[in-house]
C-alpha positions as CSV (number, residue, x, y, z in Angstrom):
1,X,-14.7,-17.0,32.0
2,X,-16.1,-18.1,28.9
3,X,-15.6,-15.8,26.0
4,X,-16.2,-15.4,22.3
5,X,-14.7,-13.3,20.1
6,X,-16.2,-11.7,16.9
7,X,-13.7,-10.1,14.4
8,X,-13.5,-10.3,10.8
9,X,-10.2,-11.9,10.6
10,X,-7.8,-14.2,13.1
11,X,-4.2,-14.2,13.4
12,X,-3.2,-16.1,10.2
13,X,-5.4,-14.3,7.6
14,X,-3.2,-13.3,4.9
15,X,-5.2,-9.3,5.2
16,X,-4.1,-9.9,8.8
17,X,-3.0,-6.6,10.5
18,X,-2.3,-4.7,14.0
19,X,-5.9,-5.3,15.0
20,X,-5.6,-8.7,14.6
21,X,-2.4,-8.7,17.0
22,X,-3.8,-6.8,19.3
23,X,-6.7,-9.3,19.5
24,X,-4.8,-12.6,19.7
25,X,-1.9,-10.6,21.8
26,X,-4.4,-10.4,24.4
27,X,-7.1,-13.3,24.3
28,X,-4.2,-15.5,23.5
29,X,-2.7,-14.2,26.9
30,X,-6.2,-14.7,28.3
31,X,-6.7,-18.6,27.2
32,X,-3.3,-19.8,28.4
33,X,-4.3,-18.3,31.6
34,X,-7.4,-21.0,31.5
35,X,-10.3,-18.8,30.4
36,X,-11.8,-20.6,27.6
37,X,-11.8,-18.6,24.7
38,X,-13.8,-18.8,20.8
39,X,-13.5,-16.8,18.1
40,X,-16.0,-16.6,15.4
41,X,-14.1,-14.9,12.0
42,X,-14.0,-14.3,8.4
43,X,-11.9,-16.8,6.5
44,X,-10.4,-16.7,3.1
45,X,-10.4,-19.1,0.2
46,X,-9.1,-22.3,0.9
47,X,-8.5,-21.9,4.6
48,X,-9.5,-24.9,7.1
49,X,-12.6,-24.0,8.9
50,X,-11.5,-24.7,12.3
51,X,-8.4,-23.5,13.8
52,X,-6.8,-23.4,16.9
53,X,-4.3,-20.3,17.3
54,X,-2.8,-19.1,20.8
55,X,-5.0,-21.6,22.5
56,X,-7.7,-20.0,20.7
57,X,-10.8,-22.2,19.3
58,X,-11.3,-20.5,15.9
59,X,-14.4,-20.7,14.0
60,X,-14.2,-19.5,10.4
61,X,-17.1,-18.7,8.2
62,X,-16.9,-16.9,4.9
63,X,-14.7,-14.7,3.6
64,X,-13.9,-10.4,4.5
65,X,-17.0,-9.9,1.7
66,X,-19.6,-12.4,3.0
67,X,-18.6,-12.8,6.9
68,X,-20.9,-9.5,8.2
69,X,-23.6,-11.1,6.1
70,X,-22.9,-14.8,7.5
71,X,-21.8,-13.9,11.2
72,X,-25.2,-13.7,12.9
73,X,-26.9,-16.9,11.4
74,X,-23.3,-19.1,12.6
75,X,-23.9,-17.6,15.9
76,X,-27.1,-18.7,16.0
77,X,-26.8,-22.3,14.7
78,X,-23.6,-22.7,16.6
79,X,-23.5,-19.9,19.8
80,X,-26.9,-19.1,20.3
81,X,-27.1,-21.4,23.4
82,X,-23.9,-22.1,24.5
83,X,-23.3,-20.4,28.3
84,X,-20.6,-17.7,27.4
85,X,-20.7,-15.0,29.5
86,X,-19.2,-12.5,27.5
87,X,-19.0,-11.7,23.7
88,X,-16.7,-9.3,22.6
89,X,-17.0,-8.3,19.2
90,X,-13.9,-6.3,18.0
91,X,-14.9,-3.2,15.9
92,X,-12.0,-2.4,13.3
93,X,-14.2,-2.2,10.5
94,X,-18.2,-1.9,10.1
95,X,-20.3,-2.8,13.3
96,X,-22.1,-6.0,13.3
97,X,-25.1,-4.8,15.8
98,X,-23.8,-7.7,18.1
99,X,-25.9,-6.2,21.0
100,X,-28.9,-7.2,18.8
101,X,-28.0,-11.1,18.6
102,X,-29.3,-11.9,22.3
103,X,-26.1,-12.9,23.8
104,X,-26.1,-12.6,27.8
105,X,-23.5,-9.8,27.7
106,X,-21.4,-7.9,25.0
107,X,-18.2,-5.7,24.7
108,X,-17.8,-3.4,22.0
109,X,-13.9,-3.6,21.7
110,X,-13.1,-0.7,19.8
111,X,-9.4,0.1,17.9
112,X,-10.9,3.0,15.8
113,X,-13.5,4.1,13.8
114,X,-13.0,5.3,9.8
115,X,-15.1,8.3,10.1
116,X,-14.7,11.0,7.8
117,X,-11.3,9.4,6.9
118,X,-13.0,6.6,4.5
119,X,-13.9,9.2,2.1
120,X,-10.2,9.8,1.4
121,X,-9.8,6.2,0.3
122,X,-12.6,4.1,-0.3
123,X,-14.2,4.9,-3.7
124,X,-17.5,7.3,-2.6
125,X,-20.1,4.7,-2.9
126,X,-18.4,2.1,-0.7
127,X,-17.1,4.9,1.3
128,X,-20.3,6.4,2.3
129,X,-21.5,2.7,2.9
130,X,-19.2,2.3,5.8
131,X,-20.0,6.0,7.0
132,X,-23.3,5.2,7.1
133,X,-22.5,2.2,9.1
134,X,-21.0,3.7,11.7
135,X,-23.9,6.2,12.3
136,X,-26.1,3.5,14.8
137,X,-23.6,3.0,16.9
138,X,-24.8,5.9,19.8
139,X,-28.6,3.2,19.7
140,X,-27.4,-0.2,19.0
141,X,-24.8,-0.1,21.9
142,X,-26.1,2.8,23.6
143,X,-26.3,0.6,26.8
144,X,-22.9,-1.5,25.9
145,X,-19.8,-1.7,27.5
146,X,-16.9,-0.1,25.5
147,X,-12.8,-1.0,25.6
148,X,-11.2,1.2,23.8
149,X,-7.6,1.0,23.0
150,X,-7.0,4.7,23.4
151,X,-8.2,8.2,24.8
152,X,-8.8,9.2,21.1
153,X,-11.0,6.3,20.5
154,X,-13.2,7.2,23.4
155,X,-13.4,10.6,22.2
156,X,-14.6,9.8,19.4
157,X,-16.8,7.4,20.3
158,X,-18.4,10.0,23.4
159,X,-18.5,12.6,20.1
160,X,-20.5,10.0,18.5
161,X,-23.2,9.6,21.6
162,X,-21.8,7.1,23.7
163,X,-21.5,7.4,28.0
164,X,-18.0,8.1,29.1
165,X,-18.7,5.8,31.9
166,X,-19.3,3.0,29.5
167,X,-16.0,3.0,27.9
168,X,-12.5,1.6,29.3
169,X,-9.1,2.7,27.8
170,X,-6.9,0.0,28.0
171,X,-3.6,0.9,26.3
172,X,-2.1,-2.2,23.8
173,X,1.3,-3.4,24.9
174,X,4.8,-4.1,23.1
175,X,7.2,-7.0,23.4
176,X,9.9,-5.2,24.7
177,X,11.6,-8.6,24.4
178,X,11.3,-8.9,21.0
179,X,11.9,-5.3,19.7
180,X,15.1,-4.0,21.1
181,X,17.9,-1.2,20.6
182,X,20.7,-2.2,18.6
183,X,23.2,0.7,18.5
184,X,25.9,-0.9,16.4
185,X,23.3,-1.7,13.4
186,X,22.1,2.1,13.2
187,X,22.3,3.4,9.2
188,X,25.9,5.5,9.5
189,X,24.2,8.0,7.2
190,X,20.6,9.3,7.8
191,X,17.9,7.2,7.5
192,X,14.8,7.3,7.6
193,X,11.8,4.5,7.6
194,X,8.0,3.9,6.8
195,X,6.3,1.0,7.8
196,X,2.6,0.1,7.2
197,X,-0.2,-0.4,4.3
198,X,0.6,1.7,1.5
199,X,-3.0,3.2,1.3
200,X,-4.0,6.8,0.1
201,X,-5.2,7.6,4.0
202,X,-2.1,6.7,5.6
203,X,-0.1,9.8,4.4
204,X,2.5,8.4,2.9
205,X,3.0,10.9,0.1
206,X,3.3,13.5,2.9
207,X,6.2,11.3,3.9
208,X,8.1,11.6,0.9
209,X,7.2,15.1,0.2
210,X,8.8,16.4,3.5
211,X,12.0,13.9,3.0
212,X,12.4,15.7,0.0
213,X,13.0,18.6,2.3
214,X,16.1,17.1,3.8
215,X,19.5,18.3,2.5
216,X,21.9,15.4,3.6
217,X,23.7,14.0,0.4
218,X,23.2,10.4,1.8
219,X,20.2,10.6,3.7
220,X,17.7,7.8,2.0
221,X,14.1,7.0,3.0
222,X,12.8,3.1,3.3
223,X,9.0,2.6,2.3
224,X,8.1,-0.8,4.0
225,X,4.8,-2.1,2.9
226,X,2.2,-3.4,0.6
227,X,-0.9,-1.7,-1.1
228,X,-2.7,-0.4,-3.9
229,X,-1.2,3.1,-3.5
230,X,2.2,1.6,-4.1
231,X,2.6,3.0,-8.2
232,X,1.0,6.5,-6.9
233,X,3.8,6.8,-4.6
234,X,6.7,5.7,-7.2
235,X,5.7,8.1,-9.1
236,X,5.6,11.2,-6.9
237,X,8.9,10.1,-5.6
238,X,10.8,10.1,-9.7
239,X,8.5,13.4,-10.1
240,X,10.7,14.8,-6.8
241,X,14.0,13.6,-8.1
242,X,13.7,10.7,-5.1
243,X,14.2,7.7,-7.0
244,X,17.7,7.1,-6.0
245,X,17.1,8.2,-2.5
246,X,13.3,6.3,-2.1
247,X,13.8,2.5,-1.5
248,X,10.4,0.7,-1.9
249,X,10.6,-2.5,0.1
250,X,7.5,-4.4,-0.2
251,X,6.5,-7.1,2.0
252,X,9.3,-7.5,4.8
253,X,9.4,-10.2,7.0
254,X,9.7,-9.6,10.8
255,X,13.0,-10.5,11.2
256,X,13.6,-7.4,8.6
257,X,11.2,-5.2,10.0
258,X,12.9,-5.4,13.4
259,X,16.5,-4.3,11.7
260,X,15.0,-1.8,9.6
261,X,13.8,-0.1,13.0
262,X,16.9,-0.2,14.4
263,X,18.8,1.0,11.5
264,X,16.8,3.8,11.1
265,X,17.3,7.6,12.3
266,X,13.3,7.9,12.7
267,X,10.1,6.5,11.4
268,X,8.1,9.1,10.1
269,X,3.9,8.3,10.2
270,X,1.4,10.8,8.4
271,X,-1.9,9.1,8.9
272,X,-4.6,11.6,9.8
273,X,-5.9,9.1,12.2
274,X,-5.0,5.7,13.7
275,X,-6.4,4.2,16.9
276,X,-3.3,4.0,18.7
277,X,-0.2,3.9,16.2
278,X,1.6,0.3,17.7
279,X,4.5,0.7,15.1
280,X,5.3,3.6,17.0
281,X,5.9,2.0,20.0
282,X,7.8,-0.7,18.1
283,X,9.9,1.7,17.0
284,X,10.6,3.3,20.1
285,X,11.1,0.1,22.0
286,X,14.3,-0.4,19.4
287,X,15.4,3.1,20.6
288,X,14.4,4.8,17.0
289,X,12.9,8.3,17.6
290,X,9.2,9.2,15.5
291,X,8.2,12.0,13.6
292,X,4.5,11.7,13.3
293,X,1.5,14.1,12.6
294,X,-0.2,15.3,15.8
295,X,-3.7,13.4,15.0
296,X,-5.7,11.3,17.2
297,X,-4.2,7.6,18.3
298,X,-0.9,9.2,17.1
299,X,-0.1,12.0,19.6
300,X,-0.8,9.4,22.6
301,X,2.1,6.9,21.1
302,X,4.5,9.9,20.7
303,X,6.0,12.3,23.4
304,X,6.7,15.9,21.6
305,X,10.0,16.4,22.3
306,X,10.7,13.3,24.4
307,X,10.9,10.0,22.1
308,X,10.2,11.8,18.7
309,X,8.1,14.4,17.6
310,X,4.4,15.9,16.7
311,X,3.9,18.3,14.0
312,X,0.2,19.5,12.5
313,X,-1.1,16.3,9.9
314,X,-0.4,17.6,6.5
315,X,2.4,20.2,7.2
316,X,4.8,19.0,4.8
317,X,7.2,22.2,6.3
318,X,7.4,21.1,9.8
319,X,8.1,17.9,9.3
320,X,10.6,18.3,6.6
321,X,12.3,20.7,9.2
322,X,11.6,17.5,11.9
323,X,13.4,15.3,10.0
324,X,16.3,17.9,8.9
325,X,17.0,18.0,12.2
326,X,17.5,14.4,13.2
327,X,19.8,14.3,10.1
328,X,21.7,17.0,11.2
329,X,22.7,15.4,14.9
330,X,22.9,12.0,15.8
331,X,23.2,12.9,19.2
332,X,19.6,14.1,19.1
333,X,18.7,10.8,17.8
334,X,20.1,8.6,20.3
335,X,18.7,10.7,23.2
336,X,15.2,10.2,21.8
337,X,15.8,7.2,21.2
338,X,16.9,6.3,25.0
339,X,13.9,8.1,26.2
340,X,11.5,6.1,23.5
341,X,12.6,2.8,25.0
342,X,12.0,3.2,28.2
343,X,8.3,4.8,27.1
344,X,7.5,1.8,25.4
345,X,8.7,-0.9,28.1
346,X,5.8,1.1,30.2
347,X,3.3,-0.7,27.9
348,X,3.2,-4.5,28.0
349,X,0.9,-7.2,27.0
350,X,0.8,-8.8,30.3
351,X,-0.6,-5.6,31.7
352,X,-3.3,-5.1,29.1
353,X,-4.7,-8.7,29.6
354,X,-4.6,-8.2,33.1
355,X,-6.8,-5.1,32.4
356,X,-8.7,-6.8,30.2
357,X,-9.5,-9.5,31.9
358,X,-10.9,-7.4,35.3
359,X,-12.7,-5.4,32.7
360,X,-15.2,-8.2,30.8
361,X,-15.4,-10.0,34.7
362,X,-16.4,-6.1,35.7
363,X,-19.1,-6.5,32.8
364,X,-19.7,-10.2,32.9
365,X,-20.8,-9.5,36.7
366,X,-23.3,-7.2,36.6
């Protein structure tokens, strides 16, 4: 097939994140396997307008401010008449009304959507901006095919208007190669790890708040991550007596990122909602249990009980008590964490291009 791509950002953008990953993780998979795929993106200043990245052709115009208002007019100047059969455009921030640019087919490939969520970060004039954006989704692509990368994403989207029968779930996958146990690095004493943007939605303060609950003498709590919330957090952890006990990381490379996962006694996630929750998995595939709130994207990447576990978003309580627990017995911890890594070796990149694939031949067929 012949494919283009629409995201705001590729691989190498430096504001880059999971849906990024998931993006190339999958049409990279998809051009080495000889379809012929083009993605039209957002750059950033002083990036090289033409890439190529996974055996992706990569067409860069503007920046995250200007690309939604630049997108359409390169299409047309560049894609309008070029015989692709499919364009996908990847959803992870506003829609771009792609079913309105005349290509021959479209896929809305959809990670999540903000939602009510934006109003507990974005300042309210920007936030309602993207609120509003959302809201023609159900007419624009009221006849468009939908991949959705979880069961909560197509519940939202069918709460939103759109045809069951028009959305696919296809699960994101894990390198199971790359993220691996490694019993003899785990922390001796309890330890316990965040990884992610340090943004007001994600929770993080809830985080801390129920660490703060744990009465281990040496149990410490690793903050991995960049973000404007940073100094918020800092200080709610000196107004808890954390300092000593709160390490904030920054930016840590992969190589880091993969020990601190195995040298943790959990991850703990507090986000009210993500579209999937990948780091969970990442976590789990290194044998490291998860201690997440029970919202939507997050409950299908944890088991209750079986790899980690669920308590209500924004009970500080339960999972305070959650991670007391996994403190107090490291046998808990390595049986969750046996049964996480053979969850997460269920979920593979090779099986969600596959997936993929039959899914935009489905659409590119009719």
């Amino acid at each position: 097939m012949k494919i283009l791509l629409v995201n705001w950002q590729d691989r190498e953008n430096p504001q880059a994140g999971g849906a990024e990953i998931h993006l190339h993780e999958i049409f990279g998979r998809l051009a080495r396997g000889g379809h012929d795929v083009t993605l039209l993106c957002g750059g950033w200043p002083g990036c090289a307008p033409r890439a190529e990245i996974d055996g992706i052709d990569v067409h860069r115009v503007g920046t995250r401010h200007t690309f939604p208002f630049l997108a359409r007019g390169y299409w047309r100047r560049a894609f309008a008449r070029a015989p692709f059969d499919v364009l996908v455009e990847d959803i992870n921030k506003v829609p771009l009304l792609t079913p309105r640019w005349g290509a021959r087919r479209v896929v809305a490939l959809v990670p999540h959507l903000f939602g009510g969520t934006v109003f507990q970060e974005a300042p309210l004039p920007l936030a309602a901006a993207v609120w509003l954006a959302e809201r023609p989704l159900p007419l624009v692509y009221r006849n468009t095919a939908f991949h959705a990368i979880s069961e909560s994403t197509a519940d939202d989207l069918v709460r939103r208007g759109i045809r069951r029968e028009l959305i696919r779930v296809i699960y994101p996958g894990i390198d199971a190669g790359h993220y691996t146990p490694d019993p003899a690095v785990r922390s001796p004493a309890p330890l316990f790890a965040y990884l992610g943007r340090l943004k007001k939605y994600k929770g993080v303060d809830l985080v801390i708040r129920a660490f703060a609950q744990v009465r281990h003498p040496d149990a410490r709590l690793a903050i991995a991550g960049t973000g404007d919330f940073r100094a918020e957090l800092e200080r709610l952890a000196a107004s808890l007596a954390l300092s000593d006990r709160v390490q904030f990381l920054g930016f840590i490379s992969e190589a880091e990122k993969v020990d601190l996962l195995r040298r943790a006694w959990s991850l703990a996630f507090a986000s009210p909602k993500e579209g999937w929750g990948i780091t969970n998995l990442e976590a789990a595939a290194c044998g490291t249990p998860v201690v997440a709130s029970d919202s939507p994207g997050l409950r299908e990447s944890v088991r209750d009980g079986e790899t980690g576990f669920l308590v209500p978003h924004g009970d500080v309580a339960a999972m305070g008590a959650r991670l007391q627990r996994l403190a107090d017995s490291p046998d808990l911890v390595r049986a969750l964490g046996a049964s996480g890594r053979r969850f997460a070796e269920t979920f593979t990149w090779e099986r969600a291009a596959a997936e993929t694939a039959a899914h935009l031949a489905a659409v590119a067929g009719d």
